[in-house]
C-alpha angles and dihedrals in degrees: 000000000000117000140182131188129200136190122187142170124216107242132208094281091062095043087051098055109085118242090271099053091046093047087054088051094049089052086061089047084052105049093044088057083062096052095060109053083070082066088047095255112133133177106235084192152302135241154175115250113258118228096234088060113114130219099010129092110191142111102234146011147200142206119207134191105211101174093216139003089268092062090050090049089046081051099058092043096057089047094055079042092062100046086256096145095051094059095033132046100217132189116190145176145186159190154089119342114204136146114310098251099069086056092052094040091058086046095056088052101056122122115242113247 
């Protein structure tokens, strides 16, 4: 299972754009979400930040699943596509999701720095 996960804050391009425009804005999101399941890219949920989260600062966030790297690559691509990135500061990250012992193995065997 690839995953990516993004969080992002709306910035003062967004908060300048009146609700229609941003609702018009919204109804591309939305169809573009559309576009890419048939690229096997899904959205799992979003969600509002919680305030007991720790390490991030941002408003939202989103889980993806991407099916490979290629998808996730196809979804930030169609992120940077849709102006995204000039009405959100994002954050994301991605990769293979597995059982947690492959991930703590790789981290006893790390080198010291």
């Amino acid at each position: 299972m690839y995953l990516m996960i993004e969080a992002w804050t709306p910035k003062p391009a967004w908060l300048a754009l009146t609700e229609a425009e941003r609702a018009d804005y919204v109804t591309g999101v939305g169809e573009g979400v559309a576009a890419l399941a048939a690229q096997g890219v899904s959205p799992l949920g979003w969600g509002l930040v919680d305030e007991a989260s720790r390490g991030i600062d941002h408003t939202a966030f989103a889980v993806w699943e991407c099916g490979s790297r290629e998808g996730c690559d196809a979804l930030r691509a169609a992120i940077a596509a849709a102006g995204w990135y000039d009405y959100f500061d994002q954050v994301d990250f991605g990769g293979e999701a597995g059982p947690p012992d492959a991930v703590l193995r790789h981290h006893i065997a790390l080198a010291a720095a």
